[in-house]
LOMI-329714 format. One record per residue: residue in three letters; x negated, y, z of N, C-alpha, C in turn; residue number from 1. Coordinates in pm, 1 decimal, always signed. Atoms other than C-alpha are relative to their C-alpha. Last residue first. Layout:
BEGIN
+------+----------+----------+----------+----------+----------+----------+----------+----------+----------+-----+
: type :      n.x :      n.y :      n.z :     ca.x :     ca.y :     ca.z :      c.x :      c.y :      c.z : seq :
+------+----------+----------+----------+----------+----------+----------+----------+----------+----------+-----+
:  Ala :        X :        Y :        Z :        X :        Y :        Z :        X :        Y :        Z : NUM :
...
+------+----------+----------+----------+----------+----------+----------+----------+----------+----------+-----+
//
This chain:
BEGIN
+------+----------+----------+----------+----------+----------+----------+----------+----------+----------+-----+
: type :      n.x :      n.y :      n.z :     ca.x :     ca.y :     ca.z :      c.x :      c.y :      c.z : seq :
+------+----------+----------+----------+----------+----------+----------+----------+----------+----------+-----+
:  Unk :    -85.8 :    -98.0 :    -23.6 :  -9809.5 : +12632.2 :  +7558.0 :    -44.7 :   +132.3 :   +108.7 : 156 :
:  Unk :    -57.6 :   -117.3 :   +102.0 : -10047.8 : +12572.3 :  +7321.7 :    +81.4 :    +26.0 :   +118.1 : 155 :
:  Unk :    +34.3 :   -126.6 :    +60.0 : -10266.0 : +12400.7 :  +7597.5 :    +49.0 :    +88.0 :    -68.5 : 154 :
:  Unk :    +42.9 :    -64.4 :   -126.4 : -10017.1 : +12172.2 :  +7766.6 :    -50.0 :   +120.7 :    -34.9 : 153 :
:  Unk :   -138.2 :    -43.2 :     +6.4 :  -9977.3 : +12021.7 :  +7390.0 :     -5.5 :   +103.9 :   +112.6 : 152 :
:  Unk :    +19.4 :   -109.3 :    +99.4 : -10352.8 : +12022.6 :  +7337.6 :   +176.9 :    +49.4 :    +33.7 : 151 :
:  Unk :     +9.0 :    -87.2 :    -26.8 : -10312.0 : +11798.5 :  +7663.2 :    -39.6 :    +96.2 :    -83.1 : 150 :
:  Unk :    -95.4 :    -77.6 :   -137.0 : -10103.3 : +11565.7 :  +7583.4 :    -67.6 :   +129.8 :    +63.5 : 149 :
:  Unk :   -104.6 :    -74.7 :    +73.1 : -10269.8 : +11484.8 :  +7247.0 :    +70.5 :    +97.0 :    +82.4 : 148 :
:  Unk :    +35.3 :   -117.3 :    +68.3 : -10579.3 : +11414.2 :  +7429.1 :   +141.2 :    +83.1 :    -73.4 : 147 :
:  Unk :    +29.1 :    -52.0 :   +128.5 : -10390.1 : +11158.5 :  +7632.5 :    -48.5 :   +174.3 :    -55.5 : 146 :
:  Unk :    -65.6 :    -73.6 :    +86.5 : -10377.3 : +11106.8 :  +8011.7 :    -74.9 :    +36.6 :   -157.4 : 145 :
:  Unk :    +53.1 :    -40.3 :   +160.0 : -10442.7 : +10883.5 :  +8199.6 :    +73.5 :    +68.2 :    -65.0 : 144 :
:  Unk :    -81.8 :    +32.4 :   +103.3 : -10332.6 : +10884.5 :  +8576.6 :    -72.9 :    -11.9 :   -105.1 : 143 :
:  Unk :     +2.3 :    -60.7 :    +82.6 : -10663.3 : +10809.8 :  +8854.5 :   +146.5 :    +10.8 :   -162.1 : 142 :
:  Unk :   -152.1 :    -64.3 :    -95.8 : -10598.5 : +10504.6 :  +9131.7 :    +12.3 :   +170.8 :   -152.4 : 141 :
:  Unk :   -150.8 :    +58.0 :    -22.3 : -10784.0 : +10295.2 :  +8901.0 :    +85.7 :    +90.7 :    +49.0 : 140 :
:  Unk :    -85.4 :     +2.7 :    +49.8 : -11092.7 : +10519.2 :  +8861.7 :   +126.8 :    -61.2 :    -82.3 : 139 :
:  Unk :   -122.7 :    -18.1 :    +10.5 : -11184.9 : +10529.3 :  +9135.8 :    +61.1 :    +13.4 :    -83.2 : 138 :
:  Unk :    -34.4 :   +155.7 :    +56.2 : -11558.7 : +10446.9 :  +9173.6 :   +146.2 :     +8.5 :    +43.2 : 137 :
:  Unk :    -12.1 :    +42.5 :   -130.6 : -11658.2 : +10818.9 :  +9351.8 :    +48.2 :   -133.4 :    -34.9 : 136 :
:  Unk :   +162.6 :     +3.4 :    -97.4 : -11787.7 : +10925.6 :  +9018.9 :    -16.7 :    -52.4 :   +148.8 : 135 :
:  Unk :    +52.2 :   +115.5 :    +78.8 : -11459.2 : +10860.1 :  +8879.1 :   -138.1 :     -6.5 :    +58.8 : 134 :
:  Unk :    -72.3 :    +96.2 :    -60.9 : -11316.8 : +11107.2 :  +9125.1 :    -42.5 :   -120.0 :    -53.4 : 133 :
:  Unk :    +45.2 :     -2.3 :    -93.1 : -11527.0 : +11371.1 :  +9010.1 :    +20.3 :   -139.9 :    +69.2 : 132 :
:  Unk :   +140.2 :    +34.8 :    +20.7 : -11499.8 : +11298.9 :  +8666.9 :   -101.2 :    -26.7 :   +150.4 : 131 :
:  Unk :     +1.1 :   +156.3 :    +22.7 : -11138.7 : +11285.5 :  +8677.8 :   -149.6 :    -50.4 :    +26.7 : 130 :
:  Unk :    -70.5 :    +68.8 :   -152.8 : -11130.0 : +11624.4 :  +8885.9 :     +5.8 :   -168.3 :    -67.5 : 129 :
:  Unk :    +62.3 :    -12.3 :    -88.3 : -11377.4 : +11785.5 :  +8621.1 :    +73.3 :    -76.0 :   +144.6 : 128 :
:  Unk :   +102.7 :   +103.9 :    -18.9 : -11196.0 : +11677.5 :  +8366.0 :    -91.1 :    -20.1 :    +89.2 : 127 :
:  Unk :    -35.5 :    +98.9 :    -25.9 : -10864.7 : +11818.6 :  +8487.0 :   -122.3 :   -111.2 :    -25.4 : 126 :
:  Unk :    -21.7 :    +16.9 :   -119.5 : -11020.5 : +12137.8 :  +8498.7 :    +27.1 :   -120.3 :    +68.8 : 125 :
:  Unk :    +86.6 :     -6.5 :   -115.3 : -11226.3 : +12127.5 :  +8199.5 :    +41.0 :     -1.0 :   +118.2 : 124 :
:  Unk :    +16.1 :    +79.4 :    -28.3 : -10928.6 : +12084.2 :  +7967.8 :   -140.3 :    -39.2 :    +96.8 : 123 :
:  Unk :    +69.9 :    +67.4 :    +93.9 : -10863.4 : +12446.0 :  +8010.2 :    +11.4 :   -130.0 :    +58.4 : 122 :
:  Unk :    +45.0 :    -88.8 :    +67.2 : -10662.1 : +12723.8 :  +8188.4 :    -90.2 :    -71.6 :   -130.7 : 121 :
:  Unk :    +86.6 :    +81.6 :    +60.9 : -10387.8 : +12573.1 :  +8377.2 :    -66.1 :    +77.2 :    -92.5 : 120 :
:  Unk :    +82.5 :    -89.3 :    -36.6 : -10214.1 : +12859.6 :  +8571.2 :   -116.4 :    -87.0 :    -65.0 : 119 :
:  Unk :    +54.8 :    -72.8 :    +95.4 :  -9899.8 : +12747.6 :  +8402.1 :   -132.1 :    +83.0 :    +44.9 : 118 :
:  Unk :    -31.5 :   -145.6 :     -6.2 :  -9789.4 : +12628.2 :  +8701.6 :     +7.1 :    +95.0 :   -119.1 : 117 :
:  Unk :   -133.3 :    -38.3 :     +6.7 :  -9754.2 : +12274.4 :  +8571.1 :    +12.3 :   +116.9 :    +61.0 : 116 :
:  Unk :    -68.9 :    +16.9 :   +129.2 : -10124.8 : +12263.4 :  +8465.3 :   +187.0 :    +35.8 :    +21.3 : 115 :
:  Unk :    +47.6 :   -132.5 :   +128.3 : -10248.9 : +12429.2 :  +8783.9 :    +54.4 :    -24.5 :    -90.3 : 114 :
:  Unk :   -114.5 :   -130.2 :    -40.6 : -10021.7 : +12168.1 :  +9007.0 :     -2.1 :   +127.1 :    -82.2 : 113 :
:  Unk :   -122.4 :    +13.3 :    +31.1 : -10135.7 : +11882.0 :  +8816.6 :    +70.0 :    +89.8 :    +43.7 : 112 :
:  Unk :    +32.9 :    -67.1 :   +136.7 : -10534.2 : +12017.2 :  +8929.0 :   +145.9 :    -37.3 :    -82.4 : 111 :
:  Unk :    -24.3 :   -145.1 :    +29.8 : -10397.4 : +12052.3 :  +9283.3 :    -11.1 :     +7.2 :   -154.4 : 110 :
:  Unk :   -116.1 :    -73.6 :    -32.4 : -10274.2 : +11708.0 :  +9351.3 :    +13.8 :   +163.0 :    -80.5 : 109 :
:  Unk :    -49.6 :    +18.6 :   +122.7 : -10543.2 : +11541.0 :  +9112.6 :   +126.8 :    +77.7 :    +31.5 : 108 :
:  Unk :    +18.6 :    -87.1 :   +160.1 : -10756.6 : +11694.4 :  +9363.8 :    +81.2 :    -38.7 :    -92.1 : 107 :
:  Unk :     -5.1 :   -170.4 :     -0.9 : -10591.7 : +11626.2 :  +9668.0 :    -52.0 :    +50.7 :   -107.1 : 106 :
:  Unk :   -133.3 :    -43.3 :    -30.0 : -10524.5 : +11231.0 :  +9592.3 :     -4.6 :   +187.0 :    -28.4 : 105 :
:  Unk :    -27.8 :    +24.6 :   +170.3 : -10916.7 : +11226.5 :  +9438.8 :   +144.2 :    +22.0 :    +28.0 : 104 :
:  Unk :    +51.5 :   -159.3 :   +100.2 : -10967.2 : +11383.7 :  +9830.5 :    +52.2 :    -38.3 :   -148.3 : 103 :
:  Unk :   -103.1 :    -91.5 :    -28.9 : -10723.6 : +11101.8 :  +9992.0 :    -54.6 :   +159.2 :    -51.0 : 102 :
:  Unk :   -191.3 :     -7.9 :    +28.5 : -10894.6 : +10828.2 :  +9836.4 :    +56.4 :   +140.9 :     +2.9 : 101 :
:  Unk :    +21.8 :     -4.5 :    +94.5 : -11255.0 : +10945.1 :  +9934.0 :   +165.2 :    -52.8 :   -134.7 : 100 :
:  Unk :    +27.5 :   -114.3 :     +9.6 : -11141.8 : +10936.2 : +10320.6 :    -43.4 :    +87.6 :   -252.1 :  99 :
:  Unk :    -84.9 :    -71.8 :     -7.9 : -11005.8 : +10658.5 : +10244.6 :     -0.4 :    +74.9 :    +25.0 :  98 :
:  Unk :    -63.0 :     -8.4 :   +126.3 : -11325.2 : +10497.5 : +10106.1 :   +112.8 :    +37.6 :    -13.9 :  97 :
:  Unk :   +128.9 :   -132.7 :    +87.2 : -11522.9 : +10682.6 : +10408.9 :    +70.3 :    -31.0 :   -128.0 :  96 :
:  Unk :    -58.5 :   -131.1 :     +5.6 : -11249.7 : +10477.1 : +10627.9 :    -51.2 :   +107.0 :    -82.5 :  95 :
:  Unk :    -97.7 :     -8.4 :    +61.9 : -11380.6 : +10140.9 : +10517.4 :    +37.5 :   +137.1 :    -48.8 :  94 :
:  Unk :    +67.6 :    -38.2 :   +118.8 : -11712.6 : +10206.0 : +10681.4 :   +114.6 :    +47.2 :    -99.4 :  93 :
:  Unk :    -23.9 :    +62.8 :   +128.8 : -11512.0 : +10183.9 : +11015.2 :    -48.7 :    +38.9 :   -134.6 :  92 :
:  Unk :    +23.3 :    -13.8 :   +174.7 : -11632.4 : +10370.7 : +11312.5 :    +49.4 :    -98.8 :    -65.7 :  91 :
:  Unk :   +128.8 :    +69.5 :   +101.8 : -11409.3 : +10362.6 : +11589.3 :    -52.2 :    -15.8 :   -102.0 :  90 :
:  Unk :    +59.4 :    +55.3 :   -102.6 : -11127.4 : +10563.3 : +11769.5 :   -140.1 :    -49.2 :    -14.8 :  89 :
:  Unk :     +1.6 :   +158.5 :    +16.8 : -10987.6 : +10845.7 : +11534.9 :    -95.0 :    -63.3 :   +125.5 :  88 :
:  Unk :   +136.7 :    +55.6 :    +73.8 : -11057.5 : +11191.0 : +11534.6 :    -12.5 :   -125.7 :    -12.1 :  87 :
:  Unk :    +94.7 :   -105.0 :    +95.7 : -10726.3 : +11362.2 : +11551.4 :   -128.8 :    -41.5 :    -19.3 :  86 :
:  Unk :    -82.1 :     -2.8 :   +138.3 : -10454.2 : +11029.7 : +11592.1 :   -151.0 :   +137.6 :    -49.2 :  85 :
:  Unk :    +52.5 :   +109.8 :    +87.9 : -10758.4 : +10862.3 : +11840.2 :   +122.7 :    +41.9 :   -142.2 :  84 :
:  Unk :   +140.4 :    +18.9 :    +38.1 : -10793.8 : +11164.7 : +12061.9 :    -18.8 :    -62.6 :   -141.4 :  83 :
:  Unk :    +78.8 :   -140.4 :   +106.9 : -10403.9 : +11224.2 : +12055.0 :   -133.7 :    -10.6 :    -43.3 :  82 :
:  Unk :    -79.7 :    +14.1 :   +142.9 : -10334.8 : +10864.1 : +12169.1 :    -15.5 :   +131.3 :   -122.3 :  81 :
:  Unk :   -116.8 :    -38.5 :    +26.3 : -10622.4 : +10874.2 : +12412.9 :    +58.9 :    -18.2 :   -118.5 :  80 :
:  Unk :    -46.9 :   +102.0 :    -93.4 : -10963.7 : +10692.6 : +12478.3 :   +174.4 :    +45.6 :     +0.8 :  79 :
:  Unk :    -92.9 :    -64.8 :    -29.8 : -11155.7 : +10847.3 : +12164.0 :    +75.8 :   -122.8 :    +87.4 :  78 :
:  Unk :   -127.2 :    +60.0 :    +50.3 : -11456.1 : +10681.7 : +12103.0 :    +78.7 :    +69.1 :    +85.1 :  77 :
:  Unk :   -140.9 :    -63.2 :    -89.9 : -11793.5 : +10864.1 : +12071.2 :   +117.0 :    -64.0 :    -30.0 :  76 :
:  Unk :    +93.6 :    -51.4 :   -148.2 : -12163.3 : +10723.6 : +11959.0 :   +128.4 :    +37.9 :    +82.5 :  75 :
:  Unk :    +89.0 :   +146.6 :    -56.3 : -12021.9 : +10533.7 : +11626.6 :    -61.0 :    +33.2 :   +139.9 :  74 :
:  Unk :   -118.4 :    +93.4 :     -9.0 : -11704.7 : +10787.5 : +11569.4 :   -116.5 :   -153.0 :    +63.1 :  73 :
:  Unk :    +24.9 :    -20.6 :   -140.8 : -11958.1 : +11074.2 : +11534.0 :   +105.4 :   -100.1 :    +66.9 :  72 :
:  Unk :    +82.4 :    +51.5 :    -50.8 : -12003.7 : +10905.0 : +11197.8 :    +12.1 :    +52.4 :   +120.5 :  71 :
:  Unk :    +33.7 :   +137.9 :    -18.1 : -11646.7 : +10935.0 : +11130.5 :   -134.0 :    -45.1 :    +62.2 :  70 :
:  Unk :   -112.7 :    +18.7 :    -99.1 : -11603.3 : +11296.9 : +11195.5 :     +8.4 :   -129.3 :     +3.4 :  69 :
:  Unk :    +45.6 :     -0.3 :   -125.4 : -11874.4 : +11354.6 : +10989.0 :    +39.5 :    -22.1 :   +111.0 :  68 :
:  Unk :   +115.9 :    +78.1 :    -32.1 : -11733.9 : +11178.8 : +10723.9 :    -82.9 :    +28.9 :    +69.4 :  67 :
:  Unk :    -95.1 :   +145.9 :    -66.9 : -11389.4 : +11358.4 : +10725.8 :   -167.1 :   -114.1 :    +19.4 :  66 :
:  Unk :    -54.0 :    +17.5 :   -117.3 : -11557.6 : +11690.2 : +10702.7 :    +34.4 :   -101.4 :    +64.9 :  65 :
:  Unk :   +109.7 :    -49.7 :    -73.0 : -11841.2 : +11609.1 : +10424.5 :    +88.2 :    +13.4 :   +158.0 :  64 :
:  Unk :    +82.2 :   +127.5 :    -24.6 : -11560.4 : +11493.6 : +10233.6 :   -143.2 :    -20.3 :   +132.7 :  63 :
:  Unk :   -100.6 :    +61.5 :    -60.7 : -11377.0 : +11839.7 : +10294.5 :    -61.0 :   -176.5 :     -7.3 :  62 :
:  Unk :     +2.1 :    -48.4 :   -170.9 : -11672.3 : +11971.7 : +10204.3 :   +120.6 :    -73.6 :    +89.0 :  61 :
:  Unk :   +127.0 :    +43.1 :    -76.2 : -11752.0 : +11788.7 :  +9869.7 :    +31.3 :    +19.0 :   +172.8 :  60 :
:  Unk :    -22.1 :   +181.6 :     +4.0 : -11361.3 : +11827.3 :  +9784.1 :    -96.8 :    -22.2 :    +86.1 :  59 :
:  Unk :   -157.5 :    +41.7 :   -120.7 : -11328.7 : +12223.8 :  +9846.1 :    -26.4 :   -163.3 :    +21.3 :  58 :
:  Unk :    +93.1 :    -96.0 :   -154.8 : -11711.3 : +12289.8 :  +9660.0 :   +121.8 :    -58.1 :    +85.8 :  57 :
:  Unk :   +129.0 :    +80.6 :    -73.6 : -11544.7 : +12053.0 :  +9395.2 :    -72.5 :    +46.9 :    +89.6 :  56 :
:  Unk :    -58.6 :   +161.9 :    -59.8 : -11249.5 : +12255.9 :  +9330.5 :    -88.3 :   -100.2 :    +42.1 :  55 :
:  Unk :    -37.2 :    +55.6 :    +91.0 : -11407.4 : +12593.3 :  +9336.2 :    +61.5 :   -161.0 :    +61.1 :  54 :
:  Unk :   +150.5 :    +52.4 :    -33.1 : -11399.8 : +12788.9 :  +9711.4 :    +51.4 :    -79.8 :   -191.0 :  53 :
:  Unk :    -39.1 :     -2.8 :   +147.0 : -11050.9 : +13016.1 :  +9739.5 :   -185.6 :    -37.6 :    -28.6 :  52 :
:  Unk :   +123.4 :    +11.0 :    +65.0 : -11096.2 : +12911.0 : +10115.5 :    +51.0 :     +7.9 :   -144.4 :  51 :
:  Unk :   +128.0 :   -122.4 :    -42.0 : -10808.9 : +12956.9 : +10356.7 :   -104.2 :    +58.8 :    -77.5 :  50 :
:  Unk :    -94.0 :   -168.8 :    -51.1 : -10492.2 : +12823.5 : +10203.4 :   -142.6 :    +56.8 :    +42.9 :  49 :
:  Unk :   -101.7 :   -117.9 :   +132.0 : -10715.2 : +12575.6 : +10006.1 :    +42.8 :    +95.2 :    +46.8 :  48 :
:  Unk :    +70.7 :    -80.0 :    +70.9 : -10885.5 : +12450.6 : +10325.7 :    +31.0 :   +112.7 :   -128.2 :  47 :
:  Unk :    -29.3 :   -116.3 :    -99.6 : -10550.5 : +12356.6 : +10495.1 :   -170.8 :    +73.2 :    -27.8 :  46 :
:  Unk :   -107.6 :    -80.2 :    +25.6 : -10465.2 : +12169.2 : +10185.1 :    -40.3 :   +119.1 :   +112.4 :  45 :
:  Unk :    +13.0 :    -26.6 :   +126.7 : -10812.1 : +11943.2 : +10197.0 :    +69.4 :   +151.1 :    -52.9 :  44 :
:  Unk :   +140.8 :    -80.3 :    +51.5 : -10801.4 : +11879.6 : +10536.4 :    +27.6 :    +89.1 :   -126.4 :  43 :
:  Unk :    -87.8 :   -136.4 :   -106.9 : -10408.7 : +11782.2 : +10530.4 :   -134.0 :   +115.1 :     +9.9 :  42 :
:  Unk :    -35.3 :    -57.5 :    +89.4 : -10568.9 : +11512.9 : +10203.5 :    +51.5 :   +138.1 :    +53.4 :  41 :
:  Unk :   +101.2 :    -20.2 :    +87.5 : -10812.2 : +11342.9 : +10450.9 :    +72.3 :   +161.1 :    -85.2 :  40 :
:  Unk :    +53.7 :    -72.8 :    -67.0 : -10561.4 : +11286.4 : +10682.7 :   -124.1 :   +121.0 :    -88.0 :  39 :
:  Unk :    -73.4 :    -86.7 :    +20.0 : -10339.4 : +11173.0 : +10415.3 :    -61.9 :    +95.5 :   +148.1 :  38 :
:  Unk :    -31.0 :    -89.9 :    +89.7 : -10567.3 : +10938.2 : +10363.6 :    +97.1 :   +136.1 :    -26.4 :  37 :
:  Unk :    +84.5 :   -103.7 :    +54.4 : -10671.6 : +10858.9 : +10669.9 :    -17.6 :    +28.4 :   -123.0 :  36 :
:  Unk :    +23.6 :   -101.6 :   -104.2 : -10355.8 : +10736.3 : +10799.2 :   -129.8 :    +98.9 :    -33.6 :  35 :
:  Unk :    -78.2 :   -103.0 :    +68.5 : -10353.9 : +10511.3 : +10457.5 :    +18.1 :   +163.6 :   +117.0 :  34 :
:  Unk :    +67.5 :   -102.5 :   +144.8 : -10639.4 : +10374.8 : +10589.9 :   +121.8 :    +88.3 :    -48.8 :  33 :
:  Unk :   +130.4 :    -49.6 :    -29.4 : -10624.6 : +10267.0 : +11020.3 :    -12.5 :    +72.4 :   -137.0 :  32 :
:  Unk :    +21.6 :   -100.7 :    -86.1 : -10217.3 : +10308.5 : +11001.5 :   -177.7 :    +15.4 :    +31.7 :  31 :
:  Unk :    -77.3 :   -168.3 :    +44.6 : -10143.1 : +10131.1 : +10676.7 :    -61.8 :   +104.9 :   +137.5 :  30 :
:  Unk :    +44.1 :    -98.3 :   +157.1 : -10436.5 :  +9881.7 : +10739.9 :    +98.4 :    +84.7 :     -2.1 :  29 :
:  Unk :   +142.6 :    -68.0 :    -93.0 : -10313.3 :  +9798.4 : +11131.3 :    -73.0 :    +75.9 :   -143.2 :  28 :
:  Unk :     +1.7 :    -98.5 :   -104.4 :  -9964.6 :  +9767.9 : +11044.8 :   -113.5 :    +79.9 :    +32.6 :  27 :
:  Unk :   +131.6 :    -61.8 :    +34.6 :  -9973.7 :  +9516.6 : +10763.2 :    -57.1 :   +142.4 :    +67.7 :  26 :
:  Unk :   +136.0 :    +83.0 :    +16.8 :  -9668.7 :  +9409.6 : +10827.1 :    -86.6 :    +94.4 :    -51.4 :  25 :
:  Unk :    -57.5 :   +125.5 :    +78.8 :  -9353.5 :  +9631.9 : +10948.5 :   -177.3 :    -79.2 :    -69.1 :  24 :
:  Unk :    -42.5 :   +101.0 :    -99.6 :  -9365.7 :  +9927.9 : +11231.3 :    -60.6 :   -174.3 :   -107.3 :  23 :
:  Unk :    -29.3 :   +147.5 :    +93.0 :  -9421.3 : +10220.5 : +11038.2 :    -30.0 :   -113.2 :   +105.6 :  22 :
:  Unk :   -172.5 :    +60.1 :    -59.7 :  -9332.9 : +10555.7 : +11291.6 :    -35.4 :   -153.9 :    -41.6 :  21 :
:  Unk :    -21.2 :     -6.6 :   -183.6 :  -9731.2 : +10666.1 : +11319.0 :   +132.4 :    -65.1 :    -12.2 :  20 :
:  Unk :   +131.6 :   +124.4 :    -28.6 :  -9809.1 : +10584.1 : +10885.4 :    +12.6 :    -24.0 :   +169.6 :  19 :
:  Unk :    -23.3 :   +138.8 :    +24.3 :  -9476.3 : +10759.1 : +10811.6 :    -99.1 :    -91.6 :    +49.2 :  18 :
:  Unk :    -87.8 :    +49.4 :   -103.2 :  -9593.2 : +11095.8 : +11037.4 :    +65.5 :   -144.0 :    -26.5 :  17 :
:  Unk :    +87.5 :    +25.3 :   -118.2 :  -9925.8 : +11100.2 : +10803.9 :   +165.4 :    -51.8 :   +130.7 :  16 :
:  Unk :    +78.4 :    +85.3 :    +10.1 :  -9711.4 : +11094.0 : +10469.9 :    -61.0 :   -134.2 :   +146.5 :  15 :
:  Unk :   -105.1 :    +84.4 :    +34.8 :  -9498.7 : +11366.6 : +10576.5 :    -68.5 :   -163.9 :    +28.5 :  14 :
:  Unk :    -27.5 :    -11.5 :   -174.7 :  -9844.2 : +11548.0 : +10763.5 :   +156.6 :   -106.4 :    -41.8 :  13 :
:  Unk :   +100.8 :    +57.6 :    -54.5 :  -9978.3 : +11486.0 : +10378.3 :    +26.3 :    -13.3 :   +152.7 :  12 :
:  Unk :    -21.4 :   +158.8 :    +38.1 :  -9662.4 : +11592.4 : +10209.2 :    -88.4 :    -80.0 :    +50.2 :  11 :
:  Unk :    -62.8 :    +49.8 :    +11.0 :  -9667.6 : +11914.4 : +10359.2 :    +88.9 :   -165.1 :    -17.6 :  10 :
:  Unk :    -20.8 :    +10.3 :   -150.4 :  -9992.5 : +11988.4 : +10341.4 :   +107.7 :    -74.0 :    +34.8 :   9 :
:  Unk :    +99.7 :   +107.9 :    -10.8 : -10006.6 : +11943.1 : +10002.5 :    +26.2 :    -19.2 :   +106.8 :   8 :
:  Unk :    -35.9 :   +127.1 :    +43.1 :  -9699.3 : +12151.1 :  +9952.0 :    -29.7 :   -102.8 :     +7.7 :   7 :
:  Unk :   -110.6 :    +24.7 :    -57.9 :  -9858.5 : +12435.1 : +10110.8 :    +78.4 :   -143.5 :     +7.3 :   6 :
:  Unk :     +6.7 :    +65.6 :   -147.8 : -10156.3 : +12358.7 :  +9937.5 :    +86.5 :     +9.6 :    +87.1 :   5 :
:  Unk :     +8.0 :   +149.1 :    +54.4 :  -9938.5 : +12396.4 :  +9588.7 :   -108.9 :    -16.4 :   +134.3 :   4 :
:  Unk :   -150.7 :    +83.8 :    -19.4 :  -9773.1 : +12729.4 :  +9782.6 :    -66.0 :   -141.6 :    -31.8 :   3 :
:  Unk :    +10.7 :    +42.1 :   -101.1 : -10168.5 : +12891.7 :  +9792.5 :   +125.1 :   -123.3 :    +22.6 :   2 :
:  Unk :   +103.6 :    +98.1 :    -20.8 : -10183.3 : +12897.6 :  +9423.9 :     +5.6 :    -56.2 :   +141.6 :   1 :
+------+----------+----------+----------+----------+----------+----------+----------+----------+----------+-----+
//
């Protein structure tokens, strides 16, 4: 269980170091949102290794992290390059919907990781991460998946 935040992590500091090298249009959106999505999502992974918390206790909080860290963003601005890669410079409302990105990212991360571990246990897990995420007005970025597909999942 811990390896699929491993992995998260992983791909989220990957992610995060593309959004600091990218150079090419649209510069300031990839590096003010997609930067905090995969900020969002390094949270997320480096809770998992610590916290065996349910999947929505991990999300709420980790939402709860990245959005306090924004509102202290309207009274405090970071004047450095480190300041402004770990808490950022200025509030932006925006950022609360990439902050909310990059959790539905971390949950659909982990609950695809339970099913292909075989540690998948019911269709409650994955509904609970669509439901969550749908509840946050997302569900575009969300896969679909068929009932059939997952009785299949289940027998095995």
């Amino acid at each position: 269980m811990k390896r699929r935040f491993t992995w998260l992590g992983f791909a989220a500091i990957a992610l995060g170091f593309a959004v600091i090298v990218y150079r090419g249009p649209g510069r300031g959106v990839i590096r003010g949102h997609v930067g905090d999505v995969a900020a969002t999502m390094l949270v997320y992974a480096l809770l998992g290794t610590v916290w065996s918390a349910r999947l929505r206790t991990r999300a709420l909080v980790t939402l709860g992290i990245a959005t306090a860290i924004e509102l202290v963003q309207v009274v405090w601005h970071a004047r450095s390059f480190l300041g402004e890669l770990l808490i950022g410079s200025t509030f932006d409302a925006w950022d609360l919907v990439a902050y909310v990105v990059g959790v539905c990212v971390a949950v659909v991360w982990e609950s695809v990781g339970e099913r292909a571990h075989g540690q998948w246990q019911s269709p409650a897990l994955t509904a609970n991460a669509t439901t969550w995420c749908e509840s946050n007005s997302l569900r575009a970025a969300l896969p679909r998946s068929t009932p059939s597909s997952d009785v299949n999942v289940a027998a095995k």
